[in-house]
C-alpha positions in Angstrom: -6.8 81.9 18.7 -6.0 78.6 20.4 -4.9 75.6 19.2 -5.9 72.0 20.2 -3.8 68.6 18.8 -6.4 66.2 17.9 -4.1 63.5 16.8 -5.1 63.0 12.6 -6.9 66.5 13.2 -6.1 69.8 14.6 -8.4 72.0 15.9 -8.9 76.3 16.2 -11.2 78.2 18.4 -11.3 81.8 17.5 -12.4 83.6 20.6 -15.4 85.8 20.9 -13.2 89.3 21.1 -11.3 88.0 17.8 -15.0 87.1 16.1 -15.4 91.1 17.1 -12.1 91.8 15.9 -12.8 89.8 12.7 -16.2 91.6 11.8 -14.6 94.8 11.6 -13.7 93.7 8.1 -16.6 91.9 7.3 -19.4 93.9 8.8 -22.3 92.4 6.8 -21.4 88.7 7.3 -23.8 87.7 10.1 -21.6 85.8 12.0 -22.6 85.6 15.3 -20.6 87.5 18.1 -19.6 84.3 20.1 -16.4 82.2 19.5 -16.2 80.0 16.6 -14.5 76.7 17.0 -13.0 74.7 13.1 -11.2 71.8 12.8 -8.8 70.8 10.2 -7.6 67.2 8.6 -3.6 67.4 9.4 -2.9 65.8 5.9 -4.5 67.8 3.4 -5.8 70.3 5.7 -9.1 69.9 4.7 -11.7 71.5 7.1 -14.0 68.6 8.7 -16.2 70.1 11.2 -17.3 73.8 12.6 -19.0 75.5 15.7 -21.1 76.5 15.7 -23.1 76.0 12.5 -22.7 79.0 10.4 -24.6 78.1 7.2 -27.0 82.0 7.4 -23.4 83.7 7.4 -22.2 85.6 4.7 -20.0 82.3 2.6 -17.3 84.6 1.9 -16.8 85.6 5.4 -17.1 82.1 7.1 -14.2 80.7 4.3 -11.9 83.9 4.9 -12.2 83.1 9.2 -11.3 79.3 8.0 -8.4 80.3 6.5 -7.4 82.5 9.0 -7.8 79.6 11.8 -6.2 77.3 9.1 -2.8 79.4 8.8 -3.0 79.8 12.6 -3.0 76.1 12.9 -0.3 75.4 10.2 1.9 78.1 12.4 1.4 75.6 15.3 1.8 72.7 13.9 5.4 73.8 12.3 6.2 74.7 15.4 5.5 71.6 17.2 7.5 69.9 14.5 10.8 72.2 14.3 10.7 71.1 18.4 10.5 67.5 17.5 13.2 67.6 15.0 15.3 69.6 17.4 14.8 67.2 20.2 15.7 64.0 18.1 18.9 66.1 16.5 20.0 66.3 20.2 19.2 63.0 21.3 16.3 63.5 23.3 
């Protein structure tokens, strides 16, 4: 997965190989074998917008993927901010 700082918004791509990887699990949810692409609000970590549209997939599928590109994004995003409080603890 890869993640991408939007400013109020973060965003996930789940590559096409990681789609295959993901459909191992969920054989029968009809998501299509590219990469998928969600973005999340940073507040509430609502998701706003997906890639493409996935509306004749299985709904349980498409919300478990969410989820997983929403925990990959919170993983980032904690990240980014233990370096920020790091860097201000040592002046920088």
């Amino acid at each position: 997965m890869k993640y991408q700082d939007n400013g109020c918004f973060h965003s996930v791509t789940v590559s096409r190989d990681e789609v295959e990887a993901f459909k191992e699990q969920w054989p029968c949810s009809g998501i299509p074998s590219r990469s998928v692409w969600f973005q999340f609000d940073k507040r509430n970590g609502d998701l706003v917008d997906m890639r493409p549209s996935l509306e004749s997939s299985d709904g349980g599928a498409v919300v478990a993927m969410s989820q997983d590109a929403q925990a990959f994004a919170l993983k980032r995003l904690e990240a980014v901010m233990q370096r920020k409080e790091l860097a201000l603890a040592n002046g920088c």
